[in-house]
C-alpha positions in Angstrom: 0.0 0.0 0.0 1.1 3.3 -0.9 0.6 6.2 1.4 1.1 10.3 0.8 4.8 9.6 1.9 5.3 7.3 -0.6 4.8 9.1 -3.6 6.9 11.5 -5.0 7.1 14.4 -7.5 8.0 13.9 -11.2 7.3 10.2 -11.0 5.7 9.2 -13.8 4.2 5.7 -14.3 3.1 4.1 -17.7 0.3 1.8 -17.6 -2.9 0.2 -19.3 -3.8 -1.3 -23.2 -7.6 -0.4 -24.3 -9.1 -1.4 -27.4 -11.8 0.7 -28.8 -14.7 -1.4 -30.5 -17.3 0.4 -32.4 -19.9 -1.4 -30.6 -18.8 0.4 -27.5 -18.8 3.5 -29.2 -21.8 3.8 -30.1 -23.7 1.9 -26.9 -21.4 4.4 -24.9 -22.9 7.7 -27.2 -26.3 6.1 -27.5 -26.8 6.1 -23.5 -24.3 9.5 -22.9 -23.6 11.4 -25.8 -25.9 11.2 -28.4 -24.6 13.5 -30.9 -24.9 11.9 -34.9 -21.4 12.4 -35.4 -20.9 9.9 -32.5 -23.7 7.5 -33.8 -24.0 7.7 -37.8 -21.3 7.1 -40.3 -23.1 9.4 -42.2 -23.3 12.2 -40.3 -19.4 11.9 -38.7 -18.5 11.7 -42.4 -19.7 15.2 -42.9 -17.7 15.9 -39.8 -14.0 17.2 -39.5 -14.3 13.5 -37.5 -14.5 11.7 -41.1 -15.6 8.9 -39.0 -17.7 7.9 -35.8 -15.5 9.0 -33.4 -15.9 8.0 -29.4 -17.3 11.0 -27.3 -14.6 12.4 -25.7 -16.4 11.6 -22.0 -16.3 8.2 -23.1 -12.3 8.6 -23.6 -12.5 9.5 -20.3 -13.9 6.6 -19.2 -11.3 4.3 -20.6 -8.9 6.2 -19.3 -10.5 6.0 -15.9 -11.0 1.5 -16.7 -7.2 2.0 -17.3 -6.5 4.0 -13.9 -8.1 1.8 -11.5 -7.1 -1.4 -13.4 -3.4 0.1 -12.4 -4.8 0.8 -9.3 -5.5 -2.7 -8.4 -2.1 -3.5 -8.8 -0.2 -0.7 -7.4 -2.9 0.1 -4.7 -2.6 3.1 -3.2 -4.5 4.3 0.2 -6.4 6.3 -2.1 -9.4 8.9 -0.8 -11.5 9.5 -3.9 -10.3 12.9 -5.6 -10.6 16.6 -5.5 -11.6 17.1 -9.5 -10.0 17.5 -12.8 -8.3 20.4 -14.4 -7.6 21.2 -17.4 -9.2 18.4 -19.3 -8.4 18.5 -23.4 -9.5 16.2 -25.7 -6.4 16.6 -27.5 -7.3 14.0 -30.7 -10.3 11.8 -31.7 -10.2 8.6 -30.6 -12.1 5.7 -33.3 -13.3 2.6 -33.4 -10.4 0.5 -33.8 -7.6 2.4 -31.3 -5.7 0.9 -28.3 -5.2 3.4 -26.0 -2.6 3.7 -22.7 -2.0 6.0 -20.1 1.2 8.0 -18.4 0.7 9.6 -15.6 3.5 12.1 -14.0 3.3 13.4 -10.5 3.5 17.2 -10.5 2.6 17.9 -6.7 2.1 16.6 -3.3 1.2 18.1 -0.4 0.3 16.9 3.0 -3.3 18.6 4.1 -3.1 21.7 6.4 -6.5 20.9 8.2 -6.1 17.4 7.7 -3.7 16.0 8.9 -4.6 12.3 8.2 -4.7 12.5 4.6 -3.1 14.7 2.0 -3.6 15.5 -2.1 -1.3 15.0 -5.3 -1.6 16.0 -8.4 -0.9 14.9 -10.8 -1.1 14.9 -15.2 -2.2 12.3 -17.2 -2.1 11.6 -20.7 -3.8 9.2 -23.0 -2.0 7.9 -26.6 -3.4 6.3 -29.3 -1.5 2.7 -30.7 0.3 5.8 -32.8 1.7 7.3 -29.6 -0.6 10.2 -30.6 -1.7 12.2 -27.5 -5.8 12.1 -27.7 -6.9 12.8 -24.3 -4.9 15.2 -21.3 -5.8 16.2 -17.8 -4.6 17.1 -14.8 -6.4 15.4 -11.7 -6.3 15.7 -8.1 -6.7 12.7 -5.1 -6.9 12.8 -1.8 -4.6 10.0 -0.5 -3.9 9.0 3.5 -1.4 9.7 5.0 1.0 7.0 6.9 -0.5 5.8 10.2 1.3 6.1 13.3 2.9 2.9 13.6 
């Protein structure tokens, strides 16, 4: 288990393999984004897309699968999180991609009021099988701090 103490700034981890099927595309913009660029070849073809391209909340969701999945095996005494800044879809992502994650710590700091727990930041990145960056973000946890032992 990783605590606050543990992690460091400008560590950066490399993690995850997600393949993007059309069928999850469009059951994915059906339920939570459905815009016809996302849903019709027709329509995304009229589109600077060119193609149905995922919704870029739905990027977000695989890069969230991928996070947790590297959660479970680097587990970390992790809080839930603060938010997201600066979220850019930076490229589309299509049916068809495998996607990855890097991560690089930027900041951590123990809490001022709460001394039990403390938050990092930190900015992640998601690449297409091209090494293309399609989706950034910078995100903040809350993580525990070491218990008295």
């Amino acid at each position: 288990m990783r605590y606050l103490e543990d992690i460091e700034v400008g560590t950066v981890s490399r993690f995850g393999s997600y393949a993007v099927t059309r069928e999850e595309v469009l059951d994915f913009a059906g339920k939570y984004d459905p815009q016809p660029f996302h849903l019709s070849d027709e329509a995304a073809a009229q589109t600077h897309f060119g193609r149905i391209a995922a919704s870029g909340w739905h990027t977000c969701s695989m890069t969230m699968a991928m996070i947790v999945e590297n959660m479970k095996e680097h587990p970390q005494a992790g809080l839930g999180a603060v938010g997201v800044d600066e979220l850019r879809w930076v490229k589309p992502v299509y049916p068809g991609d495998v996607l990855r994650c890097e991560s690089e710590v930027i900041d951590v700091r123990p809490s001022t009021s709460r001394p039990e727990m403390g938050s990092v930041k930190s900015r992640t990145t998601t690449f297409n099988q091209k090494d293309e960056p399609v989706l950034r973000f910078t995100a903040i946890a809350l993580i525990r701090r070491r218990p008295n032992e």
